[in-house]
LOVO-554526 format. One line per field, with one value per residue (C-alpha): x, y, z. Coordinates in steps of 0.5 Angstrom, whole numbers. Layout:
// LOVO-554526
X (X; ...)
Y (Y; ...)
Z (Z; ...)
This chain:
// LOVO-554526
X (260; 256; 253; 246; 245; 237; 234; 231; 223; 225; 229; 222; 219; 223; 223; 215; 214; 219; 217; 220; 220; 213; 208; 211; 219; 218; 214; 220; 226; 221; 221; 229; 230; 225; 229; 234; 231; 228; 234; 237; 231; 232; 238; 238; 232; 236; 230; 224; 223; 227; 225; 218; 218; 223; 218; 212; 216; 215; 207; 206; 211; 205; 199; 200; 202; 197; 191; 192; 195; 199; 202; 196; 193; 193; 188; 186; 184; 177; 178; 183; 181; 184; 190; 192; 198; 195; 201; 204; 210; 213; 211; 218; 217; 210; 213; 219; 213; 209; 215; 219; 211; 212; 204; 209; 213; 219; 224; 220; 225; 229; 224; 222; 220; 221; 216; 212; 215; 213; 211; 214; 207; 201; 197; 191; 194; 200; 197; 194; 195; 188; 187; 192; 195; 201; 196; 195; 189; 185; 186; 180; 175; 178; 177; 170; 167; 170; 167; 160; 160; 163; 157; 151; 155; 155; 162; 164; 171; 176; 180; 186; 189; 196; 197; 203; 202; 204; 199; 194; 195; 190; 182; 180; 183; 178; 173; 173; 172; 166; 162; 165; 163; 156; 156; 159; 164; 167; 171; 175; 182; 186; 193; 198; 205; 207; 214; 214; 218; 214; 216; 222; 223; 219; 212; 212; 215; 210; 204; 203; 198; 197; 195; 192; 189; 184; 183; 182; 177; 173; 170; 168; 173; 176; 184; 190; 197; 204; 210; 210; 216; 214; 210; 207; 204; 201; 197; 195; 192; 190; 186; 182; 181; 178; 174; 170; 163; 167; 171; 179; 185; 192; 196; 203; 209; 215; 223; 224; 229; 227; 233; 238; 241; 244; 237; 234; 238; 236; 237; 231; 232; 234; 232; 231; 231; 236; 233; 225; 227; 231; 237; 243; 249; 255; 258; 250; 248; 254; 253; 246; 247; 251; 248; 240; 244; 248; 241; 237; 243; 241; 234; 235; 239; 235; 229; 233; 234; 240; 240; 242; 243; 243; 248; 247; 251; 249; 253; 254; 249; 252; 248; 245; 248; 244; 241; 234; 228; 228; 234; 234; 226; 229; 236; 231; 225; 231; 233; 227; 225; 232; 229; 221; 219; 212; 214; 213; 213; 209; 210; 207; 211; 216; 223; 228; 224; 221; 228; 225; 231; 235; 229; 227; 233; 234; 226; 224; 219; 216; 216; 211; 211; 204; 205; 201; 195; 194; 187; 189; 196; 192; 187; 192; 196; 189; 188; 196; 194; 187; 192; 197; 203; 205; 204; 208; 205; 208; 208; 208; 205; 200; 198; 197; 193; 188; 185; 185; 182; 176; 180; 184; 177; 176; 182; 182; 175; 178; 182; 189; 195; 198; 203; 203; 209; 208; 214; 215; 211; 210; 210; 218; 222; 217; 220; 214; 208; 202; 199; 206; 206; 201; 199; 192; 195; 195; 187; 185; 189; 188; 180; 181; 179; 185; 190; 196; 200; 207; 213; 219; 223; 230; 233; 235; 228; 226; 228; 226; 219; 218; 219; 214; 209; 209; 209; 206; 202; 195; 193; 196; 199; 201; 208; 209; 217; 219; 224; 229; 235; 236; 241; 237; 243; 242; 244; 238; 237; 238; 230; 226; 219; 214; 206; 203; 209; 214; 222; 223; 229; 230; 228; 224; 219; 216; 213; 214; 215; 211; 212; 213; 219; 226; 224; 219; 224; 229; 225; 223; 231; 232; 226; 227; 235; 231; 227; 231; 236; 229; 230; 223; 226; 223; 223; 223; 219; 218; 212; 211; 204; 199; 193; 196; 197; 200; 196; 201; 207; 203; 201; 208; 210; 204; 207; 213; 211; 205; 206; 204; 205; 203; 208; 206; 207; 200; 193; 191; 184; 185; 193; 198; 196; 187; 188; 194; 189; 182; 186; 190; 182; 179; 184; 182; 188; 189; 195; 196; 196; 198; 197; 202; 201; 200; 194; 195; 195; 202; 207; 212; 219; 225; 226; 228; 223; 217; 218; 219; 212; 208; 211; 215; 221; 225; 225; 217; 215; 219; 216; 209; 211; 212; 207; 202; 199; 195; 195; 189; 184)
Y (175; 169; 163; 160; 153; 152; 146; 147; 145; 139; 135; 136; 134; 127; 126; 126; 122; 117; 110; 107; 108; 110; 116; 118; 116; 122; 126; 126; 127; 132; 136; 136; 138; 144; 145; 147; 153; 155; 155; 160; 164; 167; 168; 171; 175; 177; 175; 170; 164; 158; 154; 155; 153; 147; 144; 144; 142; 135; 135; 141; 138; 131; 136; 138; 132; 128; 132; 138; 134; 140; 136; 134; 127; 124; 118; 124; 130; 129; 130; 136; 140; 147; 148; 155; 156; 160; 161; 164; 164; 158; 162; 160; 154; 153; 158; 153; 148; 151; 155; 148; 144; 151; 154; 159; 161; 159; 165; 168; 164; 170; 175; 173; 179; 184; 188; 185; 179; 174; 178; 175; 173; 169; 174; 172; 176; 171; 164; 158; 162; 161; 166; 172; 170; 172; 176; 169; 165; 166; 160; 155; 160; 162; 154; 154; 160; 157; 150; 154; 157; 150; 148; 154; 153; 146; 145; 142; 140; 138; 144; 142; 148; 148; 152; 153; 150; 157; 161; 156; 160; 166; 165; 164; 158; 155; 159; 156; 149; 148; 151; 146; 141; 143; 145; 138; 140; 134; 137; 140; 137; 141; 140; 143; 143; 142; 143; 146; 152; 159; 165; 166; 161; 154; 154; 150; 157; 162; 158; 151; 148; 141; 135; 138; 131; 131; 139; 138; 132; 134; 139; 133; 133; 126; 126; 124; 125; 122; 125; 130; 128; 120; 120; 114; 116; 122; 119; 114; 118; 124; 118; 116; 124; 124; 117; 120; 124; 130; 135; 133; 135; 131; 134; 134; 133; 136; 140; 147; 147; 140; 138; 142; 139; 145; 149; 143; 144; 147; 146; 145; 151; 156; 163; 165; 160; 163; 160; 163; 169; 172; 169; 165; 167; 166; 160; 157; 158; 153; 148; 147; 147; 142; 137; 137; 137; 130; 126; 129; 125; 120; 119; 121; 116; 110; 113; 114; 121; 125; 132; 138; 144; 152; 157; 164; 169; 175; 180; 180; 183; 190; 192; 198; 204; 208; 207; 205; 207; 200; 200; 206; 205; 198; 202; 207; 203; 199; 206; 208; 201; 201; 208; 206; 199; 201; 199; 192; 190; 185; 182; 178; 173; 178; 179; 181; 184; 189; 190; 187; 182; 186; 188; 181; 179; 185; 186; 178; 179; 184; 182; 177; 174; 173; 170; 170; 172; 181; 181; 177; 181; 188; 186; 183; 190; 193; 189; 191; 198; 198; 196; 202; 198; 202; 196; 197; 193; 191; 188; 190; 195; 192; 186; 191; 196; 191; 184; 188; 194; 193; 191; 198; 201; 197; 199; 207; 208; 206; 211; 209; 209; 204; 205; 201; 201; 198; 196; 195; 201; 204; 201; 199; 194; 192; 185; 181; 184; 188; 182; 187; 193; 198; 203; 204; 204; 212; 213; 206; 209; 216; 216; 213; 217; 220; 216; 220; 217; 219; 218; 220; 222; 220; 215; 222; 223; 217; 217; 224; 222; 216; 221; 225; 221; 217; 224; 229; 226; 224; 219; 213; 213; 209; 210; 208; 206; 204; 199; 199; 202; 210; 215; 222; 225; 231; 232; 231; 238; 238; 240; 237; 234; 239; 235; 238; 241; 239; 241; 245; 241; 246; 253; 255; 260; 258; 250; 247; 239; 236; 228; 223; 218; 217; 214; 220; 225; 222; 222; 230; 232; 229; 232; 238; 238; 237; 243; 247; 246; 248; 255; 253; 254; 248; 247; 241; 240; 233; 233; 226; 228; 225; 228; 233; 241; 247; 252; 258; 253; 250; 258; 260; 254; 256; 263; 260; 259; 259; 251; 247; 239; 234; 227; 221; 213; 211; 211; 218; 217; 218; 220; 225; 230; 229; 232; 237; 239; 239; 243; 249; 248; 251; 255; 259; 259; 260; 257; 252; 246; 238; 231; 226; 219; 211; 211; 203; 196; 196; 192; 188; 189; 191; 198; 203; 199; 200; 208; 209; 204; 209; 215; 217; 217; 223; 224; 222; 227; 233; 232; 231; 238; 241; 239; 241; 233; 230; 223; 222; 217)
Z (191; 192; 187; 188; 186; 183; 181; 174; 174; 169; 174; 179; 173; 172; 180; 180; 174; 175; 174; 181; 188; 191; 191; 198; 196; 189; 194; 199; 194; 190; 197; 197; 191; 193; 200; 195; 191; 197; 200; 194; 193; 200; 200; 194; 197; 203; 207; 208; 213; 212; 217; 217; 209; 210; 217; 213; 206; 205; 206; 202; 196; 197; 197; 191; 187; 190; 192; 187; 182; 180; 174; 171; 168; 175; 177; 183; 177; 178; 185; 185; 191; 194; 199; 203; 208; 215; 218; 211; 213; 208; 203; 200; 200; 197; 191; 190; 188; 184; 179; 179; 177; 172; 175; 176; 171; 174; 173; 179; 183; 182; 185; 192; 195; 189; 186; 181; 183; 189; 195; 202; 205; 200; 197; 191; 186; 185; 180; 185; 191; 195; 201; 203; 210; 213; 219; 223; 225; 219; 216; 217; 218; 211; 209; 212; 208; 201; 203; 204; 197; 193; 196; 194; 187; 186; 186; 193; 193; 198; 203; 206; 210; 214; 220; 225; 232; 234; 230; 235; 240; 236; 238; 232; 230; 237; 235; 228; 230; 233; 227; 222; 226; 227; 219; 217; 214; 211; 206; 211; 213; 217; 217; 223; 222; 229; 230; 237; 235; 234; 232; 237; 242; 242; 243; 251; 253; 251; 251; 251; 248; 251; 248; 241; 240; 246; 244; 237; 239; 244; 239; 235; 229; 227; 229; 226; 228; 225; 224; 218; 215; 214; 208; 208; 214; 212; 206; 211; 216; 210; 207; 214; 215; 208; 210; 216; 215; 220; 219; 220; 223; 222; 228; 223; 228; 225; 226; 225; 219; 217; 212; 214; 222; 224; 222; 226; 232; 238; 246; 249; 253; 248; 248; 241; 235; 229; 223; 222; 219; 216; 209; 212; 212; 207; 211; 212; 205; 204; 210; 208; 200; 202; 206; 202; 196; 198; 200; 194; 189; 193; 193; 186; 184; 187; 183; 177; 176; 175; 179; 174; 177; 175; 178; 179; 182; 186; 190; 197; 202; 205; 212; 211; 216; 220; 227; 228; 232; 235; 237; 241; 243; 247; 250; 253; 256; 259; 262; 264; 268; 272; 275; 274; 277; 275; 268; 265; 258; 254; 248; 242; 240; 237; 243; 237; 233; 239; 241; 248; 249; 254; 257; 258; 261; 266; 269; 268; 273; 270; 262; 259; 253; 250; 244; 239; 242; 241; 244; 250; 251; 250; 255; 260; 260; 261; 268; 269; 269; 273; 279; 279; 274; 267; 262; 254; 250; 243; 236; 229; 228; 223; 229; 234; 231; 228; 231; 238; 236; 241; 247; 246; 246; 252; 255; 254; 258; 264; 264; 265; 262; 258; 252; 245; 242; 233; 231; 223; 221; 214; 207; 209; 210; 204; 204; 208; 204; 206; 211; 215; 211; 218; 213; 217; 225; 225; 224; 228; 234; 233; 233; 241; 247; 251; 247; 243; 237; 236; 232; 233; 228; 230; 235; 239; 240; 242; 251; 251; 248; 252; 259; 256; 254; 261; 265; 262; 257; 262; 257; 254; 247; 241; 239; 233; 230; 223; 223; 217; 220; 216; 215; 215; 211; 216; 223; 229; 233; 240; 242; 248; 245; 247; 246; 239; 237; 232; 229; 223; 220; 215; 213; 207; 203; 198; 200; 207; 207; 213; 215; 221; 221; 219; 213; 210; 213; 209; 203; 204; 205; 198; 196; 198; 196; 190; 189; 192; 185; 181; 184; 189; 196; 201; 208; 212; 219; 223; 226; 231; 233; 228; 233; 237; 235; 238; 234; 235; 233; 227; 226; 225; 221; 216; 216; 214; 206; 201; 200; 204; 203; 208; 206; 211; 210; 211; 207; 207; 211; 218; 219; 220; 214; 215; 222; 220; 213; 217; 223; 218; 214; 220; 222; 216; 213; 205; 202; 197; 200; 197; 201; 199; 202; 201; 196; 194; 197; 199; 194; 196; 194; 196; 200; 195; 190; 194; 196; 189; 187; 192; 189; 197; 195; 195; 186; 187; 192; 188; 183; 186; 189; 183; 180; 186; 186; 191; 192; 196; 193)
């Protein structure tokens, strides 16, 4: 069971208002002791992005003591401005500086990514926290819209906006900043933490930027650039930012994982960056304690102030069993490339999260990675396809279903086919919030041409599947894959997927439970255990085709019991239980009928936390069931 250490926001407190050193010297000490209760927080989450909230710490810690003037009272109050992170990922970070200055209530340190506590990406519903982030490329058009308003209300302030370098390779950004000029957006400063290392591997790699200042400036904005990790350098060059009549950009150049050497270690030709996601182990909880704890008591000690700390023990982190969709999507589209040298994979700055690290190795001539630019991915996969290749393209599923929505469109007139794989579907893992949480990909991706959704329910269905959808199936398709490993606490039948038709898991006479996905199917075996102890006899039946239906199988699985419930882990409008309820309706079938489904914003919190928030969980679902609610408002 390990002990987490945490700074108490009186230490912060004692840093800031010290009456030695410079602004910068407290700012830079006050950002270490952040650096621990980042640190802490994470761990005791089990996950967060350490390495973006630690580059970005030290400008993030002076912003909001010297531009937002946190503590109150500073000679800068009348001109308090406005801060937001794009990128979102340093979440941590920015929480970590708003509970130690007590604008959060401080015992929130403990409720990263809980229920009711502080979501994995920013999210307006929690105090000082100005823009929901976390889907990238937002910020500064975000930051020119708030900007407008202040003006027409008659309250202009300044606008300071942080982005990651990576986060600039979505367009956006680009189109973003010929408009602020045109506008004469001098309340804008946009600050880039430019640490050189986006989700997975350095950003050169994937798509290199260039020279950022020469780009920034040929749109007409004033440019700075400095190391943001030198204080006094920063507020020189934000100070001259302020002073010009045009809008402004500090190119801010930064370390991934600053404050922690083995965090900011990486080789220059490395593949995958360990620290952007994810808690660190026991061992590199330690190491980092450590090293962060020694050169905070020493910038302590040189402004007069005595670290105390607070400890907090917590239980070890178990890995959770079960095997994951993921996982086994990688093994069979490995398998199928060694047979198919049509197949190439594409992918949007996610390798390890898409399961792609194998395929990347084997097939480096036919994977691309696109960064993070889905529009541009999307329609590179679309040019593949024109000329007789089988493109795979793959993200989370909330990105891939979004921002390039007209280029899938685009793509689907043409009459190829192309596969799109959405990882991290559904409201679980619930961690990383709602910018994460695909809960509308089903109907973005049902409602076009010729193009199929499908999830698998079990690893086992999942290479069968990918043989089905690439030579029988005449369109593309949408596979959609939950992520968190699950134990189904049932075997796995051994059918060959037939389009349209689904697998009865189990048999019952008085209700049949219907969903898609090892989550939901888990949630319905329990439901069903549940029932059936209630003396109601319940069926379970995987269904993976959220817009294809055999009608003779469906007839027999209508015939099967009275009851119909539909469970899905997605909005009710567009999904799995719209298409089978208007389908059974025009069948003219006249049983009861009950469509269970994510009716809310999705929260943040931890898995079972969540599924039970959402009424999804096996105990909800029962209840539901016998209660005859439907949840589709």
């Amino acid at each position: 069971m390990p002990t987490l250490t945490f700074v108490p926001p009186e230490v912060f407190e004692s840093t800031w208002r010290s009456a030695k050193g410079t602004p910068e010297e407290r700012a830079a000490a006050f950002a270490d002791l952040a650096r621990i209760n980042t640190l802490s927080m994470v761990m005791q989450a089990g996950s967060g992005h350490l390495g973006s909230s630690f580059s970005a710490l030290d400008i993030v810690s002076w912003l909001y003591l010297t531009r937002l003037d946190v503590y109150g009272g500073g000679a800068r109050a009348a001109l308090a401005g406005t801060f937001f992170s794009s990128k979102g990922h340093d979440a941590p970070g920015v929480y970590a500086v708003l509970t130690a200055t007590r604008r959060l209530d401080p015992a929130l340190v403990h409720r990263l990514r809980r229920l009711d506590g502080l979501p994995g990406h920013p999210d307006v519903h929690t105090p000082w926290i100005e823009a929901n982030t976390g889907s990238l490329g937002m910020g500064i058009s975000k930051a020119k819209g708030m900007i407008e308003a202040d003006r027409l209300l008659g309250t202009p302030r300044p606008v300071y906006v942080m982005t990651g370098d990576g986060e600039l390779q979505e367009g956006q950004n680009w189109e973003a900043l010929q408009g602020a000029v045109n506008r004469g957006l001098s309340e804008l400063t946009v600050i880039v933490d430019h640490n050189k290392i986006q989700s997975d591997t350095w950003v050169r790699r994937v798509s290199d930027l260039g020279d950022l200042v020469a780009k920034f400036s040929a749109f007409g904005w004033a440019v700075r650039r400095c190391s943001g990790h030198d204080l006094a350098a920063v507020a020189d060059a934000v100070a001259a930012l302020e002073a010009d009549p045009r809008p402004g950009i500090l190119v801010a150049d930064t370390v991934k994982g600053s404050g922690v050497s083995f965090m900011e270690h990486f080789e220059a030709g490395g593949d995958f960056y360990p620290f952007h996601s994810g808690a660190p182990s026991e061992a590199h909880y330690a190491g980092a304690l450590a090293e962060i704890t020694v050169r905070a008591t020493d910038r302590l000690n040189g402004l007069g102030v005595e670290l105390e700390t607070c400890h907090v023990e917590v239980p070890s982190r178990t890995v959770a069993g079960g095997g994951k969709l993921v996982d086994a999507w990688a093994t069979a589209l490995v398998q199928r490339a060694g047979r198919d040298d049509t197949i190439v994979a594409l992918d949007g700055d996610l390798l390890l999260d898409t399961g792609l690290t194998e395929f990347s190795r084997r097939f480096p001539d036919r994977f691309i990675e696109c960064g993070i630019a889905e529009q541009d991915m999307v329609s590179q996969a679309g040019g593949l396809a024109l000329r007789g290749l089988r493109p795979v393209v793959h993200s989370f599923a909330s990105f891939l279903s979004g921002r390039p929505h007209e280029q899938v469109l685009t793509n689907s007139t043409e009459g190829t086919k192309i596969l799109y794989v959405g990882s991290l579907a559904g409201i679980v893992p619930g961690g990383p919030g709602h910018s994460h949480q695909a809960v509308t990909d089903v109907a973005s991706f049902a409602a076009v041409h010729g193009l199929a959704v499908v999830e698998p329910g079990h690893p086992d269905e999942v290479a069968p599947m990918l043989d089905l959808l690439l030579d029988d199936h005449p369109g593309s398709a949408y596979v959609r894959l939950t992520s968190p490993p699950v134990e189904l606490g049932f075997a796995w039948p051994d059918e060959k997927p037939r389009i349209g038709v689904g697998t009865r898991l189990r048999q019952g006479t008085d209700v049949t439970l219907v969903g898609a996905g090892p989550v939901v199917l888990r949630e319905a075996w329990a439901a069903a255990d549940l029932l059936d102890a209630q003396g109601m006899s319940a069926g379970v039946v995987a269904m993976p085709w959220a817009n294809r239906l055999d009608e003779t199988w469906w007839r027999e699985i209508l015939d099967a019991a009275p009851y119909l419930v539909v469970v899905e882990n997605h909005l009710p409008a567009g999904g799995l239980g719209a298409y089978l309820l208007t389908r059974t309706a025009l069948a003219g079938w006249s049983g009861r009928i009950c469509h269970l489904a994510v009716v809310d914003v999705p929260r943040s919190g931890a898995n079972d936390e969540i599924l039970r928030a959402h009424g999804l969980d096996g105990p909800s679902i029962a209840a539901s069931v016998v209660a005859g609610t439907t949840r589709t408002r």
